[in-house]
Each structure stands twice: as C-alpha cells, then as structure tokens.
C-alpha positions as a printed Julia matrix, in Angstrom:
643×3 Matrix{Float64}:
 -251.52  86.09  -240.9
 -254.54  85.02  -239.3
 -253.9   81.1   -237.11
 -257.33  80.09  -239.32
 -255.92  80.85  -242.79
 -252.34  79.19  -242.21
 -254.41  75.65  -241.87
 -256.82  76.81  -244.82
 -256.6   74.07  -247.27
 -257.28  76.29  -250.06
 -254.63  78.79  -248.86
 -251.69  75.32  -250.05
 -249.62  75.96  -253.27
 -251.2   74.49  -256.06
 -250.09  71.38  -257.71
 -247.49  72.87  -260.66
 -246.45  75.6   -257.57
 -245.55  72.14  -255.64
 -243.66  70.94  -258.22
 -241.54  73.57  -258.69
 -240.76  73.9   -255.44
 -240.52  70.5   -255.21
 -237.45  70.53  -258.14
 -236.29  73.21  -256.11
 -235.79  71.38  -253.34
 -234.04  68.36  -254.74
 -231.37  70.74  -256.1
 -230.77  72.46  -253.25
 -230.22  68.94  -251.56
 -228.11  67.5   -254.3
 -225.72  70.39  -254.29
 -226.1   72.84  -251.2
 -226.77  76.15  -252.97
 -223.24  77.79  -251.88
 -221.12  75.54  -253.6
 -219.43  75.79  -256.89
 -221.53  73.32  -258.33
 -224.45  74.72  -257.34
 -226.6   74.84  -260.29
 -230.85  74.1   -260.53
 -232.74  74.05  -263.74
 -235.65  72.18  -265.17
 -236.06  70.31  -268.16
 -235.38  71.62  -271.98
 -239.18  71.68  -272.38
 -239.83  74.5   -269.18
 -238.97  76.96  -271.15
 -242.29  76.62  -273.31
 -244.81  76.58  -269.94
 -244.36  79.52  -268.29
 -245.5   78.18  -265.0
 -242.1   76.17  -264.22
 -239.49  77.98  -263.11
 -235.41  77.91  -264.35
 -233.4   79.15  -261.32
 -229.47  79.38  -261.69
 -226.78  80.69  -259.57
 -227.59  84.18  -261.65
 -231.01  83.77  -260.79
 -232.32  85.54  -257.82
 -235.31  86.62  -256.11
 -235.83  89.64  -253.53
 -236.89  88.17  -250.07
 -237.49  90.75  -247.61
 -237.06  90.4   -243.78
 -240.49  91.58  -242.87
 -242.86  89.08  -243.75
 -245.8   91.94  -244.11
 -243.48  93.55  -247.42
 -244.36  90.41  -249.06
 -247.81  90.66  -248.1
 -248.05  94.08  -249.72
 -246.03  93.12  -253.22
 -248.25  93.54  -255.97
 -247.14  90.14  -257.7
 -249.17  87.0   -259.21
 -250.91  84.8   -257.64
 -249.16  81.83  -258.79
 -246.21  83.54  -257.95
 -246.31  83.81  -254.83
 -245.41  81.32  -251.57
 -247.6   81.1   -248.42
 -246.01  82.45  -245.5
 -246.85  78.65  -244.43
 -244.4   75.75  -244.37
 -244.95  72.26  -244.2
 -242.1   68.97  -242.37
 -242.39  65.71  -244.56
 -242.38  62.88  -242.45
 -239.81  60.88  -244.1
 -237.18  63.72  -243.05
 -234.73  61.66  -242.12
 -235.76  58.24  -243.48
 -235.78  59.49  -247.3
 -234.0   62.77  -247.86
 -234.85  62.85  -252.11
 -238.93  63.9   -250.83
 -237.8   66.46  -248.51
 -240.1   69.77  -249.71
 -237.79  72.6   -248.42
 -240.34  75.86  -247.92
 -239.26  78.85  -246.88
 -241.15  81.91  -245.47
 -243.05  83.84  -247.95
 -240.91  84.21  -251.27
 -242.02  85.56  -254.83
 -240.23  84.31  -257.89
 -239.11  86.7   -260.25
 -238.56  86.44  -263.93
 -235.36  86.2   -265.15
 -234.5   89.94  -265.53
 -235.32  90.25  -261.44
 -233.33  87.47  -260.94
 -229.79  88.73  -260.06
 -230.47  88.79  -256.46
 -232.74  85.24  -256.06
 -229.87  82.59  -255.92
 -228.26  84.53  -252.98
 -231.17  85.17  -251.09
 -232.03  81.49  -251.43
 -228.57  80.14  -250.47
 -229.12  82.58  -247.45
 -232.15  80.76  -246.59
 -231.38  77.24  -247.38
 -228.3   77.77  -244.73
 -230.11  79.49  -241.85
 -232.82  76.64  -242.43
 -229.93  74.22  -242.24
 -228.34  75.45  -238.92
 -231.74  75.25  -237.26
 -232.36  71.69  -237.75
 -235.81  71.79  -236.79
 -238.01  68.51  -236.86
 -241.5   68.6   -236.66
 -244.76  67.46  -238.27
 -246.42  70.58  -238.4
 -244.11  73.87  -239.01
 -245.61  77.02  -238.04
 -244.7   80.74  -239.67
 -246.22  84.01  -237.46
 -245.19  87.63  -238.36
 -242.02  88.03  -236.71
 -241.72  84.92  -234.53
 -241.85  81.38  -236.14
 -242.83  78.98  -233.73
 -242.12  75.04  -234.46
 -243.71  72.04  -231.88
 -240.79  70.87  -229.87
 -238.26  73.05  -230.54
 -235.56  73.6   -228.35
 -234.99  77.23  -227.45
 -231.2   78.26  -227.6
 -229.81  81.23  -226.76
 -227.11  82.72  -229.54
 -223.86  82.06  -227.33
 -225.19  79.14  -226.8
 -225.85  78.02  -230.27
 -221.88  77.87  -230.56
 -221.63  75.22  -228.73
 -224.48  72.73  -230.61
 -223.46  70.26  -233.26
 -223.38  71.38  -236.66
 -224.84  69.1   -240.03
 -222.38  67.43  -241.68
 -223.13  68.73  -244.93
 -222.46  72.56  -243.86
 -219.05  73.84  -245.12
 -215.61  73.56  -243.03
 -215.11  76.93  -242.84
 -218.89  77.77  -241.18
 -218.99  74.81  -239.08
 -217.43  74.38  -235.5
 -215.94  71.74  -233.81
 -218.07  70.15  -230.96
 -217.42  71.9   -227.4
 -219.28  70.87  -223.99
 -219.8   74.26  -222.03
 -220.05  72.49  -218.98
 -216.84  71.47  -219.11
 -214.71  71.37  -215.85
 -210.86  70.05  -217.08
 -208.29  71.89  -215.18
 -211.09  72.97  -211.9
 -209.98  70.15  -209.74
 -206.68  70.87  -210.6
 -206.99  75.11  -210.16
 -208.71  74.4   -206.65
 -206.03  71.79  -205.58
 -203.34  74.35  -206.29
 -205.26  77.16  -204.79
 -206.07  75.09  -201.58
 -202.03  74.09  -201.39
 -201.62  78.15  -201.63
 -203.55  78.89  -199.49
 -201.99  76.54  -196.9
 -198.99  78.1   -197.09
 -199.88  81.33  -196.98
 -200.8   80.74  -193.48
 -198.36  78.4   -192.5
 -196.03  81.75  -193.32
 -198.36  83.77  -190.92
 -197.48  81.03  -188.05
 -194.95  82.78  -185.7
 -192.92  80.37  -183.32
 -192.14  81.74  -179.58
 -187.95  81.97  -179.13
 -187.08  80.09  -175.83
 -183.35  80.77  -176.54
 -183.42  83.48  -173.26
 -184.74  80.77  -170.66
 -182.64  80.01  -168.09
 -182.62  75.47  -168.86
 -181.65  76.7   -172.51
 -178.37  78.75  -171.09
 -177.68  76.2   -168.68
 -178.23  72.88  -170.66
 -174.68  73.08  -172.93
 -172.84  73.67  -170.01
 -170.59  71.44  -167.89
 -169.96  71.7   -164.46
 -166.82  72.98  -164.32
 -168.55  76.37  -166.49
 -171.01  76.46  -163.72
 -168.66  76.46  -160.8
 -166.75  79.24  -162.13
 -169.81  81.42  -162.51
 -170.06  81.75  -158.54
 -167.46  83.28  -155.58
 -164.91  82.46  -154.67
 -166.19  81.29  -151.23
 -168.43  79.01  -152.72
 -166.39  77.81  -154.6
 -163.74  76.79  -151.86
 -166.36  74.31  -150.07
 -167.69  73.11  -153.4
 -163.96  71.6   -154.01
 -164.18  70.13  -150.56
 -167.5   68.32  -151.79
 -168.18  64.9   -153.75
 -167.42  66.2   -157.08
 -168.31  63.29  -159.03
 -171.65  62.78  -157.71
 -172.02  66.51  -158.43
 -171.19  65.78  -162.01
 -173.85  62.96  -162.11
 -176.53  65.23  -160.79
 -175.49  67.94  -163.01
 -175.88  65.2   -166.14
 -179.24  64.56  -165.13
 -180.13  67.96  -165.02
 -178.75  69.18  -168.66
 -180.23  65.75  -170.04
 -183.41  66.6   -168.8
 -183.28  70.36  -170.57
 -182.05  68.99  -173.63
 -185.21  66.71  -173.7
 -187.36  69.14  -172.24
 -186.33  72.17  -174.67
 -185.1   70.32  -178.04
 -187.72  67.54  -178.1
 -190.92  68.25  -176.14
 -190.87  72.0   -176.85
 -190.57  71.51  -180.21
 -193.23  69.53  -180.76
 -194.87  71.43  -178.67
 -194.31  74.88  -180.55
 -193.45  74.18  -184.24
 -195.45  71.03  -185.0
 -198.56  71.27  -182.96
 -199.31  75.18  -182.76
 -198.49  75.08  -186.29
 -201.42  72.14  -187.03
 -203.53  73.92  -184.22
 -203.08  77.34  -186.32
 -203.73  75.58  -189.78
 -206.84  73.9   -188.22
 -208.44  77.28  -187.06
 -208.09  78.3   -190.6
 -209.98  75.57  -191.66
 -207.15  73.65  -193.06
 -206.01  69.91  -192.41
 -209.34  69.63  -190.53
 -209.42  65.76  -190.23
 -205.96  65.21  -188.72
 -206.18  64.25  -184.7
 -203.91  65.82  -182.42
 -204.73  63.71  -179.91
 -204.01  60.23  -181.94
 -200.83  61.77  -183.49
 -199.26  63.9   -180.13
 -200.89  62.02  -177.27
 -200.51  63.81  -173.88
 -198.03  65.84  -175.12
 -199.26  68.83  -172.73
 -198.81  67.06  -169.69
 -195.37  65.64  -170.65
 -193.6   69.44  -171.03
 -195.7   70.33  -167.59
 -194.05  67.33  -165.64
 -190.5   68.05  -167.45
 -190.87  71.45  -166.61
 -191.47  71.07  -162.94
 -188.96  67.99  -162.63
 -186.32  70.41  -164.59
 -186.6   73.93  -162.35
 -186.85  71.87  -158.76
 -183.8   70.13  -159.83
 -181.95  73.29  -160.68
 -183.65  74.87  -157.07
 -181.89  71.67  -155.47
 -178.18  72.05  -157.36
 -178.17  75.83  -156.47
 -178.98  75.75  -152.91
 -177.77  72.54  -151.61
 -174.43  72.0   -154.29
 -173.62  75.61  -154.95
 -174.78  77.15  -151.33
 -177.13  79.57  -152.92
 -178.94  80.43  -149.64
 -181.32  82.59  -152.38
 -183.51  79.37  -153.03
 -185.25  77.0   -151.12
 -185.22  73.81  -152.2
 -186.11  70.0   -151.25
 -182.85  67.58  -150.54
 -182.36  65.52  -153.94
 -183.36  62.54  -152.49
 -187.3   63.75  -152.08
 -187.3   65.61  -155.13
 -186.21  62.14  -157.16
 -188.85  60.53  -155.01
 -191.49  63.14  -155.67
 -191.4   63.63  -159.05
 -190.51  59.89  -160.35
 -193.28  58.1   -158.04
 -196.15  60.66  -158.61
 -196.89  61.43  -162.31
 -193.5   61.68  -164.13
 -193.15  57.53  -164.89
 -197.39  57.32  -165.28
 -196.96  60.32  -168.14
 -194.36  58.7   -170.07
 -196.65  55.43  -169.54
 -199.66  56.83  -170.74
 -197.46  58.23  -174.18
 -195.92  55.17  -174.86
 -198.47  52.82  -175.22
 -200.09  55.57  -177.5
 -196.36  55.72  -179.67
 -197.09  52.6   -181.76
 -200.46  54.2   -182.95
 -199.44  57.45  -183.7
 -196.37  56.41  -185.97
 -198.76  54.52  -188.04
 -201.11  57.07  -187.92
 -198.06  59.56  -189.15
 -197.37  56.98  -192.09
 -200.86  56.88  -193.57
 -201.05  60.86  -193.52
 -197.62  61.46  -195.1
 -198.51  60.6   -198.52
 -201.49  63.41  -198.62
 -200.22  66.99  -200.45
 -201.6   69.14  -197.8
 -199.62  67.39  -195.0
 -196.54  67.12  -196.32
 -196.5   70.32  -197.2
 -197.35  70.93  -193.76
 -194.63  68.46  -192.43
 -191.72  70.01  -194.85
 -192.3   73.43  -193.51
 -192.12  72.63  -189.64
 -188.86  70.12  -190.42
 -187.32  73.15  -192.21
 -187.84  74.84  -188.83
 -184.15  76.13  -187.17
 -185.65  74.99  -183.88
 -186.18  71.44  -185.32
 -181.89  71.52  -186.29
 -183.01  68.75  -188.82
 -184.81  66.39  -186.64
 -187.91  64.85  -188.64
 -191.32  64.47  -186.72
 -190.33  60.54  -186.38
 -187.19  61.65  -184.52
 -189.62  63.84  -182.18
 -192.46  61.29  -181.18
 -189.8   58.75  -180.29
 -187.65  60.61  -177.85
 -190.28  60.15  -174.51
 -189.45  56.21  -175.2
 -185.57  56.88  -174.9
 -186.24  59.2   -172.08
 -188.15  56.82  -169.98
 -185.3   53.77  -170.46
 -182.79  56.35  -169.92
 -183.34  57.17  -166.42
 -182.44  53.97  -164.52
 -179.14  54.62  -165.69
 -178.82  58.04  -164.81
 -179.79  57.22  -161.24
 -178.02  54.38  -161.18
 -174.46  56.4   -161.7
 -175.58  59.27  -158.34
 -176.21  56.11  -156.45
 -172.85  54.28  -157.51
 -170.85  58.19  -156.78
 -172.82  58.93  -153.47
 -171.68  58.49  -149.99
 -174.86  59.34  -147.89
 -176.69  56.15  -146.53
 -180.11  57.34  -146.41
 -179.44  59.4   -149.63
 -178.7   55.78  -151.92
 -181.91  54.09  -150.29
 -184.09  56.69  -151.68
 -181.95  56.79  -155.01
 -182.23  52.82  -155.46
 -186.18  52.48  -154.41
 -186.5   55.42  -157.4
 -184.72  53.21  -159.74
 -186.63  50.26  -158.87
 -189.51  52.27  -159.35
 -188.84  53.28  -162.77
 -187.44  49.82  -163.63
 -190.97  48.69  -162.35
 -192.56  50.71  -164.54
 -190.25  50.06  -167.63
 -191.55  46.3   -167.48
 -195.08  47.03  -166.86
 -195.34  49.06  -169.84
 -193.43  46.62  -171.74
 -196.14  44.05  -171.3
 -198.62  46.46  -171.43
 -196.82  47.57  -175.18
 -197.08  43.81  -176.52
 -200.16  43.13  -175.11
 -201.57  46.64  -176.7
 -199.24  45.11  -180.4
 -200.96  41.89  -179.98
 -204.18  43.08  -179.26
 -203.67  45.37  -182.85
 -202.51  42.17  -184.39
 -205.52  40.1   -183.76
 -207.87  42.95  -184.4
 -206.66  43.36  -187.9
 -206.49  39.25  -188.27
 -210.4   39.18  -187.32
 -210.92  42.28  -190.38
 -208.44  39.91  -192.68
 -209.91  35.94  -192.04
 -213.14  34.87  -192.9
 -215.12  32.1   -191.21
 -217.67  30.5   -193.7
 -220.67  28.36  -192.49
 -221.18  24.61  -192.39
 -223.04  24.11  -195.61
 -220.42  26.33  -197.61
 -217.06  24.39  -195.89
 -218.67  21.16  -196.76
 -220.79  20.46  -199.69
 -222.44  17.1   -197.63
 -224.31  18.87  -195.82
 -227.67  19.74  -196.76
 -229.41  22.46  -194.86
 -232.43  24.17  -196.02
 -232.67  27.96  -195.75
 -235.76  28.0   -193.33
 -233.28  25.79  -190.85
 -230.14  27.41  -190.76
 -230.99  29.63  -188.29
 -230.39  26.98  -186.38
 -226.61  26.5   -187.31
 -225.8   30.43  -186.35
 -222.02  29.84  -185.73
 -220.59  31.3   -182.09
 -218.55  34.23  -182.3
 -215.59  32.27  -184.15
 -213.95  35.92  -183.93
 -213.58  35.38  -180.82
 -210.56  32.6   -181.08
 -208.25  35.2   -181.91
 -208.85  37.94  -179.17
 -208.04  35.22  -176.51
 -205.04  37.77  -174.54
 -203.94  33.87  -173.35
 -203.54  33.3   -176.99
 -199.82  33.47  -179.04
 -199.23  33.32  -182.75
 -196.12  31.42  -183.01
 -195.79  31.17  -186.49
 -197.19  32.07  -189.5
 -196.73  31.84  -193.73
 -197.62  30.55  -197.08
 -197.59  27.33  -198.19
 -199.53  25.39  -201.08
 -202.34  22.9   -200.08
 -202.63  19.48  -202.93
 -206.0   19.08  -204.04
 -207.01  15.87  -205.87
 -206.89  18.32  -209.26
 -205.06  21.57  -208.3
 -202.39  23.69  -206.31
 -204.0   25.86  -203.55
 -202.34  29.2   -202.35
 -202.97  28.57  -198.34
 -202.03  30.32  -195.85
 -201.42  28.92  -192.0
 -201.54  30.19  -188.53
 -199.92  28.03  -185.92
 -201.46  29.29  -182.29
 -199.89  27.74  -179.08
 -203.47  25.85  -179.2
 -204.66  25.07  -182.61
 -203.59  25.07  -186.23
 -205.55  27.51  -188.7
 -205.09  26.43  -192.87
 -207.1   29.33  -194.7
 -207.1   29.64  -198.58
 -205.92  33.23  -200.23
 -208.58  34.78  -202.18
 -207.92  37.68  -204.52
 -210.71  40.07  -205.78
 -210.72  39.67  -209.6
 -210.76  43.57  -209.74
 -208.12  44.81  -207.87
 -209.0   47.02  -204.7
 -207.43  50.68  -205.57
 -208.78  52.24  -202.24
 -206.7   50.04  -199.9
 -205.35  52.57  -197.32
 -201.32  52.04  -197.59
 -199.99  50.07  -194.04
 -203.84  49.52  -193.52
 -202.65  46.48  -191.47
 -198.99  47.37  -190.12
 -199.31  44.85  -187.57
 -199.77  41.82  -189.94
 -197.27  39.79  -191.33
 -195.3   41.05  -194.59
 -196.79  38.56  -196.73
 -200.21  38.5   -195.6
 -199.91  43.06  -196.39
 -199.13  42.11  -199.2
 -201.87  40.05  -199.52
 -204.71  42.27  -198.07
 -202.74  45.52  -200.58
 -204.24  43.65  -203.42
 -207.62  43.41  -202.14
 -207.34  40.05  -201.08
 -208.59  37.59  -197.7
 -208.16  34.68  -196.04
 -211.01  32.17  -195.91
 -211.0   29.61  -193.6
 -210.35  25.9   -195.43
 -211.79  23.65  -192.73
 -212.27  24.13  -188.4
 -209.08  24.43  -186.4
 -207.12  21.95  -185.56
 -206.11  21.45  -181.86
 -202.8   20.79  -181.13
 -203.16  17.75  -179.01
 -205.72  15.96  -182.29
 -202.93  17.08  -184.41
 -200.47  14.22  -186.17
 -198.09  15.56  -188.18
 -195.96  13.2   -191.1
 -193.61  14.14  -193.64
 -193.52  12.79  -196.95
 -190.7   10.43  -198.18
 -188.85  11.73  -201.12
 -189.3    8.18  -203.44
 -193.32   9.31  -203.26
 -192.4   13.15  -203.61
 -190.91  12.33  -206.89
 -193.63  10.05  -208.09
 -196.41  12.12  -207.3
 -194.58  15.26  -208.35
 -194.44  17.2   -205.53
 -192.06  18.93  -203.66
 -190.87  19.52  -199.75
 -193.96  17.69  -198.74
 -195.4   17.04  -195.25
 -198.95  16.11  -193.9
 -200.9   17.18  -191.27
 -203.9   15.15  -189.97
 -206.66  16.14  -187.96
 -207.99  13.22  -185.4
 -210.74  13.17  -183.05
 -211.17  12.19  -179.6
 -211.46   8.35  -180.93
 -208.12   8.3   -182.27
 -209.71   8.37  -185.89
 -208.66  10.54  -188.69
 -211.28  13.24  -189.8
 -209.37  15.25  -192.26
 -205.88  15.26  -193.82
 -203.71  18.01  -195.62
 -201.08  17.36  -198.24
 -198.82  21.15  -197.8
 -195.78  21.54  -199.79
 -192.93  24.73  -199.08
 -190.99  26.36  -201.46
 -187.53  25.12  -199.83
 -186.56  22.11  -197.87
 -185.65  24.26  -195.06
 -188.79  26.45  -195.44
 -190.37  22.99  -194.45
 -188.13  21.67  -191.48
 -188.99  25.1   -190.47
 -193.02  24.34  -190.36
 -192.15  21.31  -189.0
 -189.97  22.07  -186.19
 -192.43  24.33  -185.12
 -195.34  22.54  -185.23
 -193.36  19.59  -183.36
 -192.5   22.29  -180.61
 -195.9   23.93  -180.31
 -197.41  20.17  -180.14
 -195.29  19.18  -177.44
 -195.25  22.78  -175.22
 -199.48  22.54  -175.16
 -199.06  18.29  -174.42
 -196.81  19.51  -171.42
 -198.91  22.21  -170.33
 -202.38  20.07  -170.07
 -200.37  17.39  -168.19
 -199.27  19.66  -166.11
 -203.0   20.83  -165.28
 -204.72  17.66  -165.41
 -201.85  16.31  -162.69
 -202.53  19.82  -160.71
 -206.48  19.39  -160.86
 -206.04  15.2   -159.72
 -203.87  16.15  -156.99
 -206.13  19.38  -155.67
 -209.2   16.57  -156.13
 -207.72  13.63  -153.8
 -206.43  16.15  -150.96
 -209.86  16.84  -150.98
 -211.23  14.02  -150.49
 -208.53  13.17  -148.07
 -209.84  16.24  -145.91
C-alpha cells in the first residue's frame, strides 16, 4: 500500500466501523479471547442495524497471511479494515480506550463466521507478545515497521519478559542470557587441573647413586672395613677418636647437603621453576621464598667432596687422591664463603617464612605445596622443616669443631681448628645482631604503616589556624621517631584512657626515650582485604587490631622520659570515682610545670604494677644514661680548657 494512502485521512474507518472495533476491543481486554470466558457481543438492539457487528467464540473471520489476498477480496466497503493501525496514547495510563487494530481483516456474517474467533484470538496474542509502544504504528506488505521498536531475534525472544495477563502455560519464566553462575567456578577448577597435570609431568633427578648418599649412613667402623688389610693395620695405630669426629662432620654435612639443600633444591624449586614456565603460580618469588639457595648446595658441595678427598688420603692412606691437610681445608672453606652464605640466608629466613604463611592459604599453592611434601625424597619433612635447616647448620658447627679440637693431638693442627671456631662463633654473633636489628627494623616499619600522627589544629581544638597558613605548620618527618636503630620498644599494650565523659581504648608504647599514648580507631566497615599476618612483627594485640581494619592515632606529642612523672591512684579515690587499677602519668616541661595529664586504668592490678614497674625502670635507665653523658661532656670540656 502506497506510504501516501496509509496517512490519507479519508482512507480511516468510519465512525460506526470505529465503534465496532472499538467494542471489540474492550472485550478482547476484559476477557483475553482464549479463555473460557471469552465471549463479545453488542447490545440486544445490534441485531436490528446491520452495521454493528455480534462476534462470539463461534464467530470467526478468515484472515489471510498475505496482506495483498485481502486486497483482492471482493467484500464491502464497510466491511473491510485498513491495512493501517493506529497506538492510543493513554496505552498504559487508561487501558478501557485502548483501540486494538489489527492488519487488514474483513468481517464476515454469521454463516462465515466459524473460523473469525480463532483467527482473532491468534492475533490478539501475537499482538500481545510484541508489546509494541508507539504513537504512530505502521503496516507495509510483508514487513510492519513500528518507531522505536526493538529488533529481537527469535532465540532471543525467549529470553524477554512476558505480560502478565498471557496464560501460564505460554508464558516463560524470566532468564538473563548473559548469565555467568558456575564460569568462575568451571575456570577455577580447570586452572587447579591444569596445575596438576603438569605438576605430574615434573620428573625429579634420583641422587640415591652419589657417592655422599652411600657414604652418609655409615659409621666409621663400616668404612674401615671396606679397605685392606694393610691399611687397616696403621689406621688402628692412629687417633681413632678424632677420626670418628672428622668422620661426624663429614656424614653431617651429607645429610644436610643431600636431605635438606637438595631437596629444596630439586622437588620444591624445579617444581615452582617448571610450574612457572607453564605459566602457572606466576607471582610467587623464588628469590624472597629460597634466597641463595644455589650458592648454599655449591659451597656444601665443595666443603663435602674436599673433606672426603682429605679422610681418604690422609686417614685411610688412599695414595689415589690428593688432598689438602684438614687443618687448611677447615680454614679454607669456613673463612672464605661457607659462614658469609649461611649469613646472607639467614637474615633472608625471617622474610621468607612470612612470605610462605601469606601464600599458603591460596588453592593453587597448596596444591602445589601438598604435592612436593608428598615427595619420597622429602620423607615427610614440610617446606618449614626445609628453609630452617641452614640456621641449625650454621650454630651447629662450633660444636662439631669444637669435639676434633678436644680429640686431637697435633699442636699446629688445634690452632687452626680453634681460630675456625672462633671464626664461625664470630660470625654466629654478627648475624645475630644483624637478625634483630633486620626484626626491629621490620617492627618499626610496620609501626610507621600502623600509627598515625595528626596535625596541630586536629590534636588540639585551641588552636586556630587558617588554611592559607598551615603550610607553615608542615610537621617534620614524625615517622622518623621510630626508625631511630638507637631506639628500643620496651614495652607495649592496651590500656583505657578517662575522659571527663567517656572510656577510651588507648594503646601505649614505652621507648627507652619517650612515652607514646595513641587512641584505637576501628573502621565502621570492617576491612575484608586485610592480608592475613600482614604485620607478623607487631604485637598480638595490636594484629589483632590492624585484622579488623583498625589504627592507632596519636592522642597528644610524646612524652620524654626525663618530663615524665608518674603517680598511682589511691584506692579510697578509685572507689569514689569508679575506677579501677588506676595510675597517672603527667607530662612536664622544662619549667617543672605540668602541660598535660593522663588518667589510664588496666584490666588487673598486676597488669598495672606491670606498666608501672616499667615505666619506673625505663625512667630511671634514660636519667642514668644522660648523667652519665652530661658528666662525660663536663669532664672532656674542663681538660680542655686545662690544655
């Protein structure tokens, strides 16, 4: 039909044709033409004006598919619908003036009229499931185009919401098709297979055939018997018990060499190495978790086979090997690199066990960790058990050389034996300060992330400072206080601070120098993405504290020791004032006057004889030190000016 006659005014149904359909329409919205009830008729007094129309649900009228048939039908005028339709605008406001239209339709008298209720319930539904809105509703041969209608593909018309009013039995419950339940969990369980599919293509080198491994569960006596007779005639005539020392050093060293470092070595980190170049566990560090690993089995190595060189040519008379006197092969191996190794890993251990803790609780790396445990090599050591022997090792060999210098009887030979234990003692203690000051370096570090120093204005409400000035107030580097390597924490815990009208959860930091009283404050949501032993250096309580999202903010400016007074509170004013194992601190200034004061109370009286012991201790250590200097600085002064 042409675009020019569908807007023809004259081309619109006539006024009874409108009313009719009109009728038609509230039926079919009263009582949706496919159910029982389903019945539309006019008024007793249609029947006498042929013009109005009496449909019923044996009524029917023949509506072809092809809009052109209709075109063609030799029918009456009045009888027959545009191929036009027209959208009321009070759709959805006022259902009772909806004018349904369909496509072209020709209403039949009664005889034709078998077919016309099922054609129009047919219609009336498909109309339905469109749910079309639009001002203007346009009908072309074979296409019917309507202004801002969404285009939807048939599978995809499955998916839409259906009208409330269609039946139960056509209708179909909402369903997203972008739905992705279950992918995270498919992918997870595909990446976890796929993990150990090539953890079960990792193949571990057997060092059962080495020589150390033979030789390391072996005692002496088994080795003796393994040579001549000769031999073994001037081997009795030799210090056996020193022989039986040396002998323990060497087996110790394979067993730590072969069932500790070469373990790690070739079950835990080729097995990583291997998962890594298969893109798998990608953001674990070898270095942070294994250290210098490498050069640890390199120096155990070499210190191993020279000392098995040394037993078989200068114990057992092997004139086969060449080998240096034990004496320069302790001092060789223990003053070069073997003691700065073990160094080098230790100070590195403390990191890489926490590091090991945070990773555990991942999927992927236990998985990882349960197959290499499960190793026969590992004989049901865990990776903790691993990392830590190079720490035993280390403390373990002053002893060992201590008992071949207690059984030997050369001179020269228990010099050289006592400056390598002295060496390795040396070394013990050096990396023992070196190890706290590394723990107390982590433990200030994490204090600095966990305290917060406010400014002036927002410690004390006195002071006014306006925005374009406090630029000027920029506060040093207060972060600074705590990295002080001169600086100790002696003591530390919660207590609660007595406000004129509340309890405050406080927490304190005695210092060999000052006193620190912060206030706890929690986040009102609580953090979820806290990393577990995020600070494993702090204190229990203050974890605990920093697990729930929480800080410490910094009540008022430290208080030095030496313009610290410190009172406890009677019990006759404990009991009027309600409170319990009370004691005051209060903070003087170089004129002798008081500045600030803090009421703190403790859960138990020993809890505060505790606090206050302390502080009493810490007061009078930093007194005695400054005298101390002040007496050392007057005395340097007058021999000065003596000179």
């Amino acid at each position: 039909m042409p675009l020019q006659d569908i807007f023809d005014v004259t081309k619109f149904p006539t006024s009874k044709e409108q009313s009719a359909l009109n009728n038609l329409a509230g039926h079919l919205w009263d009582s949706p033409p496919w159910s029982p009830q389903s019945t539309v008729s006019t008024s007793p007094s249609s029947s006498d004006n042929p013009e109005e129309v009496s449909v019923s649900e044996n009524d029917g009228a023949d509506i072809p598919k092809d809009p052109e048939e209709n075109m063609n039908d030799d029918c009456p005028d009045d009888a027959l619908l545009h191929n036009q339709s027209f959208a009321v605008d009070q759709l959805v406001g006022n259902p009772e003036n909806i004018c349904i239209i369909g496509p072209t339709t020709e209403i039949y008298k009664d005889d034709d009229s078998s077919n016309q209720s099922t054609k129009i319930k047919e219609l009336h539904h498909s109309r339905l499931l469109e749910r079309r809105r639009s001002s203007v509703v346009l009908s072309l041969p074979g296409l019917e185009v309507f202004p801002g209608d969404l285009l939807v593909s048939d599978g995809a018309s499955d998916y839409m919401y259906h009208s409330p009013w269609v039946s139960s039995t056509d209708s179909k419950k909402p369903k997203w098709p972008f739905s992705k339940k279950g992918t995270l969990t498919k992918g997870k369980q595909k990446h976890m297979s796929d993990l150990e599919n090539c953890l079960s293509s990792v193949k571990i080198q057997d060092f059962t055939g080495n020589e150390l491994y033979i030789l390391k569960d072996k005692t002496w006596n088994e080795v003796i018997s393994m040579y001549t007779a000769e031999n073994i005639e001037r081997i009795q005539k030799s210090n056996r018990r020193r022989q039986e020392s040396v002998w323990e050093l060497f087996t110790s060293e394979c067993t730590y060499y072969l069932d500790h470092l070469l373990v790690l070595k070739k079950v835990f980190f080729n097995a990583l190495q291997h998962l890594q170049n298969n893109d798998h566990l990608l953001d674990v560090d070898l270095v942070r978790l294994f250290a210098n690993l490498e050069e640890l089995l390199q120096e155990s190595l070499h210190f191993a086979t020279g000392l098995l060189n040394t037993i078989k040519s200068r114990e057992l008379g092997c004139s086969a090997t060449v080998s240096l006197p034990l004496s320069d092969l302790l001092t060789k191996h223990f003053k070069d690199n073997l003691c700065l190794s073990h160094q080098v890993y230790c100070m590195n251990y403390t990191s890489a066990v926490i590091y090991l803790e945070s990773i555990k609780q991942r999927d992927d790396f236990t998985i990882y960790l349960k197959w290499c445990e499960q190793h026969e090599q590992c004989k049901r050591l865990h990776l903790s058990d691993l990392l830590v022997a190079p720490l035993h090792r280390l403390t373990r060999y002053p002893l060992l050389l201590k008992n071949i210098w207690k059984r030997s009887t050369d001179a020269t030979e228990k010099i050289a034996i006592v400056s390598t234990k002295d060496k390795v003692e040396s070394s013990l203690r050096d990396l023992e300060g070196k190890v706290k000051w590394l723990d107390k370096s982590q433990k200030y570090k994490q204090l600095q992330e966990v305290i917060v120093w406010p400014s002036l204005w927002e410690r004390d409400k006195r002071f006014f400072i306006p925005e374009g000035l406090k630029h000027h107030f920029k506060e040093p580097n207060v972060e600074s206080m705590l990295s002080s390597p001169n600086r100790d924490l002696l003591h530390e815990g919660r207590l609660i601070l007595t406000e004129s009208t509340r309890l405050l959860d406080v927490y304190l930091f005695l210092f060999d120098d000052f006193l620190l009283i912060t206030k706890i404050k929690r986040n009102k949501k609580k953090s979820t993405n806290v990393e577990i032993n995020q600070y494993p250096s702090l204190h229990p309580e203050l974890q605990m504290v920093t697990k729930e999202g929480g800080y410490c903010k910094v009540v008022d400016q430290p208080i030095p020791l030496d313009r610290l007074s410190l009172k406890t509170v009677d019990q006759f004013h404990t009991t009027v004032y309600g409170m319990k194992n009370a004691f005051m601190v209060q903070h003087e200034n170089r004129y002798q006057q008081c500045i600030a004061a803090f009421i703190l109370q403790t859960h138990t009286e020993s809890e505060k004889k505790t606090w206050m012991s302390q502080i009493e201790m810490a007061v009078s250590c930093y007194t005695e030190t400054h005298r101390s200097k002040r007496l050392s600085t007057l005395w340097q002064t007058s021999e000065s000016a003596e000179i």
